[in-house]
C-alpha positions as CSV (number, residue, x, y, z in Angstrom):
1,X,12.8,-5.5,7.0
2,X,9.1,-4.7,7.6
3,X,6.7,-5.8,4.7
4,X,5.4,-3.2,2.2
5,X,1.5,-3.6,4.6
6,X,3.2,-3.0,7.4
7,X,5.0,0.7,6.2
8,X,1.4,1.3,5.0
9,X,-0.6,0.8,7.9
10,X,1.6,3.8,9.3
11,X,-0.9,6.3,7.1
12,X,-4.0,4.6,8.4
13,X,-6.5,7.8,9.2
14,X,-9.9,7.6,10.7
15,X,-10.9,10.2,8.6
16,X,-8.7,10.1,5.3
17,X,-6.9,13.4,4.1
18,X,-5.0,11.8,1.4
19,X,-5.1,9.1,-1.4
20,X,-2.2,7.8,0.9
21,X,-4.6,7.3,3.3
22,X,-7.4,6.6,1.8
23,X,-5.7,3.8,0.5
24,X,-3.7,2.4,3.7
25,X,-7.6,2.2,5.5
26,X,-8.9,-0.2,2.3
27,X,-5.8,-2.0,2.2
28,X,-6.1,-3.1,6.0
29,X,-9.9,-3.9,5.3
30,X,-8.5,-5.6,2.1
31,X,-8.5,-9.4,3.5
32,X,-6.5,-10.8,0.7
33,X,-3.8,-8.0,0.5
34,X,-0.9,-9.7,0.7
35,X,0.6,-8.6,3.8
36,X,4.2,-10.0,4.2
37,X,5.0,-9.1,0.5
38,X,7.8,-6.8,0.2
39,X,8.4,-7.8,-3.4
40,X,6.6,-4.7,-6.3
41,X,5.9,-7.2,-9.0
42,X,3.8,-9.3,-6.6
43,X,1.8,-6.1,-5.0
44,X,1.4,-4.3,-8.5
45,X,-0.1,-7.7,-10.1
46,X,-2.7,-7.9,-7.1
47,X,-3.4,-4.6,-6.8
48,X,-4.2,-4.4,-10.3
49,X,-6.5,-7.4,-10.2
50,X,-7.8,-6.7,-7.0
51,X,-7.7,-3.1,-5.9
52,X,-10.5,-1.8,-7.2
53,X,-10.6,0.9,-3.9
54,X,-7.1,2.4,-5.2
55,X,-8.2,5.1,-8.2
56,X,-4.8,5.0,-9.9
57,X,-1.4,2.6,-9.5
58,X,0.2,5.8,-9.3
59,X,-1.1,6.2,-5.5
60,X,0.7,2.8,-5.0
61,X,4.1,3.7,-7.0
62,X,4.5,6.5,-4.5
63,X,3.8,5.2,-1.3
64,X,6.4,2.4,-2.9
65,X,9.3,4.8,-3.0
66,X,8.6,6.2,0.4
67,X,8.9,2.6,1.1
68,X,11.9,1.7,-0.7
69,X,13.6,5.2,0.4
70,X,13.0,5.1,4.1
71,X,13.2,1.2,4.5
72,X,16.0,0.4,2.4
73,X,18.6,2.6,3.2
């Protein structure tokens, strides 16, 4: 299965249209992002610390259930 960076980096937008994203282009420029995570406790806990670029968790809790939807089936 393809880590939780690697679904994101499929809404990577020169020009961002979304808070999707927006978020996918500061998470790749994000150096620390851990990018073979596929685990929610780990991402939310660095994201909180660290993710200053993401305005609310709720942007990440919904990219996580396309995630978990369309990865996990």
């Amino acid at each position: 299965m393809k880590s939780f960076y690697h679904y994101l980096m499929k809404y990577r937008h020169p020009k961002p249209k979304d808070k999707i994203s927006d978020f996918a282009n500061h998470a790749y420029h994000d150096h620390g992002f851990p990018k073979n995570s596929e685990n929610y406790d780990e991402l939310s806990s660095y994201l909180e610390l660290n993710g200053q670029y993401l305005s609310s968790m709720a942007t990440f809790d919904e990219v996580w259930e396309k995630y978990v939807t369309e990865t996990r089936h």
